[in-house]
C-alpha positions as CSV (number, residue, x, y, z in Angstrom):
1,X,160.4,261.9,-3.7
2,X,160.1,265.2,-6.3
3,X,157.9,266.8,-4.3
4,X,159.5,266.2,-0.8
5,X,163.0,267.3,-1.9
6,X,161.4,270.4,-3.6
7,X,160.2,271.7,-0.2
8,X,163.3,270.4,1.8
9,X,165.0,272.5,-0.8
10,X,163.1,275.5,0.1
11,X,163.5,274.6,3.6
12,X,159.6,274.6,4.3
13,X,160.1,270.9,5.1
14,X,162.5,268.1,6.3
15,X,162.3,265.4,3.2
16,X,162.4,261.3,5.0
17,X,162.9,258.5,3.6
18,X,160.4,255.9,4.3
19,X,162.6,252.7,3.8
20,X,163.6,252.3,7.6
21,X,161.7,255.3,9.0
22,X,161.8,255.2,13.3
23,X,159.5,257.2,15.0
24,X,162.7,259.1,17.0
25,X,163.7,260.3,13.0
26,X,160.2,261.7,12.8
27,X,160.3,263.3,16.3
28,X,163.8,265.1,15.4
29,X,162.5,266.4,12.1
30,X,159.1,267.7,14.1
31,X,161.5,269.4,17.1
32,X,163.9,270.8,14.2
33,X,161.1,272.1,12.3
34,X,159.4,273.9,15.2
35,X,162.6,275.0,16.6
36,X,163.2,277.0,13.6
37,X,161.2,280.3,12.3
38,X,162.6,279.8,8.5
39,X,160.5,276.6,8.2
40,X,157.4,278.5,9.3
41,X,158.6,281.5,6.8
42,X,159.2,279.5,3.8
43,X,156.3,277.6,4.1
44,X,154.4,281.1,4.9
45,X,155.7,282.3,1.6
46,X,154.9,279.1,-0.5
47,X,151.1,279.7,1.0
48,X,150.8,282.6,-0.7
49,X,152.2,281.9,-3.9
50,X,149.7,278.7,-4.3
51,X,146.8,281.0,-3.0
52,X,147.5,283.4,-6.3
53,X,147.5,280.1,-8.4
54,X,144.5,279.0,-7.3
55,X,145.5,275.5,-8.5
56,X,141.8,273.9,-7.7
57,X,139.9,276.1,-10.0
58,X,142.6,276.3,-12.9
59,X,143.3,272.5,-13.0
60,X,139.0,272.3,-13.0
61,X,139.3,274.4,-16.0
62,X,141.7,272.7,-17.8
63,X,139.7,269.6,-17.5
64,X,136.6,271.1,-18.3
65,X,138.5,272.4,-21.5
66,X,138.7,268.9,-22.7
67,X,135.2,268.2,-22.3
């Protein structure tokens, strides 16, 4: 769940718990999620730090290091 409670954290997503998941738990996390502009704003401002990483093409090079 490390990645899931890192962005619940940041509130750019609701973390849930598979074990026992109903769909009307997945419906109130969808409504709360589009109900609420911060969601869309943190996850606005994750975007753009991962677009400066460029994580495809560094973790390519690091692999291609090895070879």
């Amino acid at each position: 769940m490390g990645n899931s409670m890192k962005v619940s954290e940041l509130k750019a997503g609701i973390m849930l718990h598979p074990s026992g998941l109903q769909p009307a738990q997945v419906a109130d996390a969808v409504h709360e999620i589009l109900g609420d502009g911060a969601y869309a704003e943190s996850a606005g401002k994750i975007m753009k730090v991962a677009e400066k990483l460029d994580g495809i093409d560094n973790v390519a090079k690091i692999v291609r290091s090895y070879f």
